[in-house]
C-alpha positions as CSV (number, residue, x, y, z in Angstrom):
1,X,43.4,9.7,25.6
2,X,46.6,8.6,26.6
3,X,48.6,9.2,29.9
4,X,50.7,11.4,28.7
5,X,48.5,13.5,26.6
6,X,46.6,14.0,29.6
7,X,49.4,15.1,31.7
8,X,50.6,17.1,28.7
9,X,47.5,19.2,29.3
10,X,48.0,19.4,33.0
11,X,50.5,21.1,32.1
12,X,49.8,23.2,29.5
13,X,47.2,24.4,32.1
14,X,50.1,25.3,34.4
15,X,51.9,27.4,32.1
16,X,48.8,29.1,31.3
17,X,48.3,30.0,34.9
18,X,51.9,31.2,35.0
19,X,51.3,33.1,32.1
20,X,48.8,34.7,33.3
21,X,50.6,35.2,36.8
22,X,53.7,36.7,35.1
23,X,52.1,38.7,32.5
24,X,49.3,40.3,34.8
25,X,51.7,43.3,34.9
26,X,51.5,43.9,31.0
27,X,47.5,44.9,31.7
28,X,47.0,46.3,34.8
29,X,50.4,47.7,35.7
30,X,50.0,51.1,34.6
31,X,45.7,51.6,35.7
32,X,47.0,50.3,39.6
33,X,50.4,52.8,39.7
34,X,48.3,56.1,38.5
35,X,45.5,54.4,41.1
36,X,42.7,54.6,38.6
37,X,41.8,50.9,39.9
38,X,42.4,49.3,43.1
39,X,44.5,46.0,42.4
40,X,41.5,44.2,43.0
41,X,39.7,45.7,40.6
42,X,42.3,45.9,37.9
43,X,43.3,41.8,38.2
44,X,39.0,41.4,38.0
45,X,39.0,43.7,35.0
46,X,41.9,41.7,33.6
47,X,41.1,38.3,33.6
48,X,37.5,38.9,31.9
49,X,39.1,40.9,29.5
50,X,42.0,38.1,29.0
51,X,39.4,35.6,28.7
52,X,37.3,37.6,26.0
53,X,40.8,38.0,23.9
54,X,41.7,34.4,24.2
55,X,38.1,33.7,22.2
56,X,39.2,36.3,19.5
57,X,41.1,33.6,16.9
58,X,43.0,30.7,16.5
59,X,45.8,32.1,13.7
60,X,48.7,32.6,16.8
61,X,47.9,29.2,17.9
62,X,48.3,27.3,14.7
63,X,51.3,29.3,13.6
64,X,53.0,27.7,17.2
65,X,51.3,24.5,16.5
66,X,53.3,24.1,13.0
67,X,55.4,26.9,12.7
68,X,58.4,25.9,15.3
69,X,58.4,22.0,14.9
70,X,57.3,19.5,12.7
71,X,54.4,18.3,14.2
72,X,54.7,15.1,12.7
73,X,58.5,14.6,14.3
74,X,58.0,15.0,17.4
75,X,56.0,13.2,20.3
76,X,53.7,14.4,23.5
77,X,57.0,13.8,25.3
78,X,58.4,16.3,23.6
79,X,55.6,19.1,24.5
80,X,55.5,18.1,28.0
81,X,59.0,18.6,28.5
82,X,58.7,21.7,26.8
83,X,55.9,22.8,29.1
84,X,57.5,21.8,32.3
85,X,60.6,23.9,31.6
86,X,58.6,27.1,30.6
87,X,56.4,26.4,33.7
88,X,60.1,26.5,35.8
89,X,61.1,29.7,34.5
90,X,57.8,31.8,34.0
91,X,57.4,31.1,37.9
92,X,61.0,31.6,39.0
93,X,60.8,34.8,37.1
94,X,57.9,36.5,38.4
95,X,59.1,34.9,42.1
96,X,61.9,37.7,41.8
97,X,59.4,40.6,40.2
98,X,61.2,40.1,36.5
99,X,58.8,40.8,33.6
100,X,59.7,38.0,31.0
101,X,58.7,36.4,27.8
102,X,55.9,33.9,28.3
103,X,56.6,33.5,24.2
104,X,60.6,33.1,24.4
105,X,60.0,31.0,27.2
106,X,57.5,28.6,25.3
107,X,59.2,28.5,21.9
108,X,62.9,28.2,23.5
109,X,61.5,25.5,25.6
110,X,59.7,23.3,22.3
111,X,63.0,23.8,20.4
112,X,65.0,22.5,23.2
113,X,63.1,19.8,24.1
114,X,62.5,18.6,20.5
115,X,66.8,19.7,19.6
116,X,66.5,16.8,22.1
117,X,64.7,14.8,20.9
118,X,64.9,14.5,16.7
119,X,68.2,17.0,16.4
120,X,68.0,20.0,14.6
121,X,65.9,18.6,11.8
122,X,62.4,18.4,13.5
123,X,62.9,22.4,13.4
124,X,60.9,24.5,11.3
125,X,63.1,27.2,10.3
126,X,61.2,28.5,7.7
127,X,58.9,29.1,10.7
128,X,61.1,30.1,13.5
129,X,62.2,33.1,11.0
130,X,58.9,34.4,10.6
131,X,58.7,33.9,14.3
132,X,61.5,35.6,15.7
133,X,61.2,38.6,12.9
134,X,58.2,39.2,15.2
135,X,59.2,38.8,18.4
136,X,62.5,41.1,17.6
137,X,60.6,44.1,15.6
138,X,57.7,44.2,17.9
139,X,59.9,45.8,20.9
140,X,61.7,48.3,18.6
141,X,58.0,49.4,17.6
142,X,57.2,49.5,21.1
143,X,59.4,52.2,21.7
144,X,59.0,53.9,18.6
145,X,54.9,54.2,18.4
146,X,55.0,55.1,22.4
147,X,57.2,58.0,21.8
148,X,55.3,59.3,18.8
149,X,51.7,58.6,20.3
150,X,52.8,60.0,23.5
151,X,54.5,62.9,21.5
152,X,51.0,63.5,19.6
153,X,49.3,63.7,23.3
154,X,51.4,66.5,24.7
155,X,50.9,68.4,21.1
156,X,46.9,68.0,21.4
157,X,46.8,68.5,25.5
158,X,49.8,70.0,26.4
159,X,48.1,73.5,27.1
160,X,45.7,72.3,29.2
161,X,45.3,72.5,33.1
162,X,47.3,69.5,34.4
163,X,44.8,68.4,36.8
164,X,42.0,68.2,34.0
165,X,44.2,66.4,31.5
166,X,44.6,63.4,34.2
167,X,40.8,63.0,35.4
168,X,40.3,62.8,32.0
169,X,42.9,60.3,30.8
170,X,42.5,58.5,33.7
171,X,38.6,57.6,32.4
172,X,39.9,56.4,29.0
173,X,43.0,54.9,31.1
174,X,40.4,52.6,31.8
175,X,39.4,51.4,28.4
176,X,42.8,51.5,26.9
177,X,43.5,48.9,29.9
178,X,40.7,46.5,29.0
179,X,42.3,46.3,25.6
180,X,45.8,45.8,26.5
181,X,44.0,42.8,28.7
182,X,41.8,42.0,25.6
183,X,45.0,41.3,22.9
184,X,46.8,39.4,25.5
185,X,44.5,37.2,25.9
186,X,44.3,37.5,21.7
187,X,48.0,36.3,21.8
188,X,49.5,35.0,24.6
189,X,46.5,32.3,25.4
190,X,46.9,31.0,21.5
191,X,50.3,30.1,22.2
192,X,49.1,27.2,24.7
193,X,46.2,26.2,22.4
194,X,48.9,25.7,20.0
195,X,50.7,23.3,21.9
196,X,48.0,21.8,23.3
197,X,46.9,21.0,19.9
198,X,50.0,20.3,18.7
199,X,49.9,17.2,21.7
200,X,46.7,16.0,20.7
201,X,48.2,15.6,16.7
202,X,51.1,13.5,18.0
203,X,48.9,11.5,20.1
204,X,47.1,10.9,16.9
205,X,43.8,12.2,18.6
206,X,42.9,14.7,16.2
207,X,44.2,14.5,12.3
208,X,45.3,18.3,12.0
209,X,46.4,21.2,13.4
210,X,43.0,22.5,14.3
211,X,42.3,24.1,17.5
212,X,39.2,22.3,19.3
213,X,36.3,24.5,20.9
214,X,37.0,22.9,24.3
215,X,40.8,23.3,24.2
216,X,40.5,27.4,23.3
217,X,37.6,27.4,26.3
218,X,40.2,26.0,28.3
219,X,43.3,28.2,27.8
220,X,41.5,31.2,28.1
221,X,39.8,30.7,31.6
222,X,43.3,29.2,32.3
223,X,44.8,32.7,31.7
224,X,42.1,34.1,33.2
225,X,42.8,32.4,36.5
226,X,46.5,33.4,36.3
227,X,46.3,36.9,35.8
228,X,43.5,36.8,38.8
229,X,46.5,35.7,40.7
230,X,48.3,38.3,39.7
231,X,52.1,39.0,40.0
232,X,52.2,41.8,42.5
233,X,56.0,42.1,42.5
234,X,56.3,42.1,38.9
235,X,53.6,45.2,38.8
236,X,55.8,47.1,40.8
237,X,59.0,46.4,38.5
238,X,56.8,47.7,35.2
239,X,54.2,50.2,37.1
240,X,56.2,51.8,40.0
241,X,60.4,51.3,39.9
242,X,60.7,51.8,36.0
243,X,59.0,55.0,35.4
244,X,56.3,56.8,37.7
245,X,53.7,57.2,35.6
246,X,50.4,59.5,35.5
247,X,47.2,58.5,33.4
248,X,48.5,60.3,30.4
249,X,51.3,58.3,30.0
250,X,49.3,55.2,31.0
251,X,46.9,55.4,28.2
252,X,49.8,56.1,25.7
253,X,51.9,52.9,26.7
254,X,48.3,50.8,26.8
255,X,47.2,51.9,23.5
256,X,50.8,51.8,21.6
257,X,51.1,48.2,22.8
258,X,47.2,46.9,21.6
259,X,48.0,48.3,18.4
260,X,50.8,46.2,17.8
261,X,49.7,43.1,19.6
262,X,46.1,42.8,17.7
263,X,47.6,43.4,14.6
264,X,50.4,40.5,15.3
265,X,47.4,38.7,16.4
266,X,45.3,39.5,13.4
267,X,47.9,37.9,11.3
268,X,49.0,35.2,13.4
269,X,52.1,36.4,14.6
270,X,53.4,35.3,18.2
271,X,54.9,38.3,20.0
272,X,55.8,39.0,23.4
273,X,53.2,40.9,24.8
274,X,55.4,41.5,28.2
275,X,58.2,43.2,26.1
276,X,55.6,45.3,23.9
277,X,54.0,46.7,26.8
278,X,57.4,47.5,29.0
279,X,59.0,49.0,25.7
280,X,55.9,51.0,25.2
281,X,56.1,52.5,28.6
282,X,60.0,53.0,28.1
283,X,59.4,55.1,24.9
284,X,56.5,57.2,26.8
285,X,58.8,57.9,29.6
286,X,61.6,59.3,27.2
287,X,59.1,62.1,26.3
288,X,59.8,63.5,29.7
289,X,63.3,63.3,30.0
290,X,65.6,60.1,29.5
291,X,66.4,59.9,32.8
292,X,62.9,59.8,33.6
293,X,62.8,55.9,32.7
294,X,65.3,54.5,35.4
295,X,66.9,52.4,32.6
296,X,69.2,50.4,35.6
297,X,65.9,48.5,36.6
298,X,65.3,48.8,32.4
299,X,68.5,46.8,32.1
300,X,67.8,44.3,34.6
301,X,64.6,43.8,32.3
302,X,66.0,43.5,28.8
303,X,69.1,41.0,30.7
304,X,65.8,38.7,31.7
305,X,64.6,38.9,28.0
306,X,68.1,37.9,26.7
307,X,68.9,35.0,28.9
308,X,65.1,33.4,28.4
309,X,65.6,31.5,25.3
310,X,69.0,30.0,25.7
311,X,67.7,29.4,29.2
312,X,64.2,27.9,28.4
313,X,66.5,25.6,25.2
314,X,68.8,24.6,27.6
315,X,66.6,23.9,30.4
316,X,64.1,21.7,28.4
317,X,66.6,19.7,26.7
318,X,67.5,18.5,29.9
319,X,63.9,17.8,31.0
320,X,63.5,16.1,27.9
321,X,66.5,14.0,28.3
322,X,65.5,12.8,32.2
323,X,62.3,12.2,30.7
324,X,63.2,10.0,28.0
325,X,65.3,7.8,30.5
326,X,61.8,7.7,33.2
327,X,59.4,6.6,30.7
């Protein structure tokens, strides 16, 4: 194994970790602000459950693996440079308490860094449409299947005693939690086993884009470890300043976003599980009252989401570029 394909996986590690450290929030956010789970118990619950999901399948991670570059056009320089600039921003990020796109990160970052490298035509754009259909329509669901779940709740519980509906949402708060953890581990791992992969291809180490048992093993305890960390401010910004939320409304976000994240997964679609989860919540809030979501602190989320790609492109071509000129 060559230097570089070693140091490629370092830092596919990395990212992992600071996946897992941003993305925390998308799992345990709501369970720790309606205080069914200490934190401690929540980022325990989490990471098991993020490490269970990331054993699920392989279909995200070869649809990153071939889906956003040729694999035969590009080289481990390439994927590390791509790595180290969605490392930069997934930690900068959740250093400020921003829920952002591990996926836009990842994907801006491998299109800049091989727009770098081979120009435009190392780019799958059969792929990257497929891709992005996902990652655009999966928020707009978000919103829409937390409203109407949520909706369905209040028409099934609304009459009964307040205090009896929360004892017993916060019960099933807690399985609807391990799921959420369970399909982003289903998703959001794949994507580094895909580039992982996708390094060991160009390195000529293995002869096609299939994902090795010790290279899945590896992501998802990687994720695992991240999420342990967990990204306490980001928690806050999703479970606390966006909307207060009560086990109810918990359960209805967390079970609106598994839906559409194991179904993505199920086909092999990359989607951001950090947008499904926040638009979730956003469309269960707007059940109460629109101003109930405080949509300035909404904004300052979506403005995050927006700026990642062109960011992540921008700031891995230049990795790339100081790379090529060191080794």
């Amino acid at each position: 194994m060559s230097e570089i394909v070693l140091l490629t996986i370092i830092l596919a590690i990395l990212f992992d970790i600071s996946n897992g450290w941003n993305d925390a929030a998308n799992a345990i956010a709501t369970v720790v602000s309606t205080r069914i789970l200490t934190p401690f118990q929540a980022v325990l619950l989490a990471a098991t459950m993020n490490i269970l999901g990331a054993l699920f399948s392989t279909a995200v991670a070869k649809t990153i693996g071939k889906g956003i570059v040729n694999p035969a056009g590009i080289t481990e320089t390439v994927v590390a440079s791509a790595l180290v600039a969605g490392f930069l921003w997934n930690s900068a990020m959740t250093i400020i308490g921003l829920p952002v796109s591990a996926s836009h990160a990842l994907i801006g970052s491998l299109m800049g860094s091989a727009l770098a490298y081979g120009g435009p035509g190392v780019l799958n754009l059969g792929g990257l449409k497929k891709i992005f259909a996902a990652l655009l329509t999966s928020p707009v669901l978000g919103i829409i299947i937390g409203y109407l779940f949520m909706k369905l709740l209040l028409k099934l519980f609304g009459r009964y005693p307040p205090g009896g509906i929360q004892r017993y949402f916060g019960r099933l708060q807690l399985l609807s939690s391990s799921f959420m953890a369970f399909s982003h581990g289903s998703n959001d791992a794949q994507k580094v086993m895909g580039i992982i992969t996708l390094s060991l291809f160009s390195g000529g180490l293995i002869n096609s884009i299939e994902v090795p048992l010790w290279v899945i093993l590896l992501c998802a305890f990687a994720m695992g470890l991240g999420t342990a960390i967990g990204g306490w401010r980001v928690i806050k910004t999703l479970g606390v300043h966006m909307l207060k939320l009560e086990p109810v409304h918990g359960f209805a976000a967390e079970t609106a976003a598994t839906a559409i994240i194991l179904g993505a997964s199920h086909v092999g679609m990359p989607v951001s599980t950090t947008h499904v989860i926040s638009t979730s919540i956003m469309g269960v809030g707007a059940t109460k009252r629109l101003s109930a979501v405080r949509w300035g602190i909404a904004g300052k989320i979506v403005l995050a989401w927006i700026f990642t790609l062109p960011a992540c492109i921008l700031l891995a071509f230049i990795v790339e570029k100081m790379f090529s000129l060191i080794l």
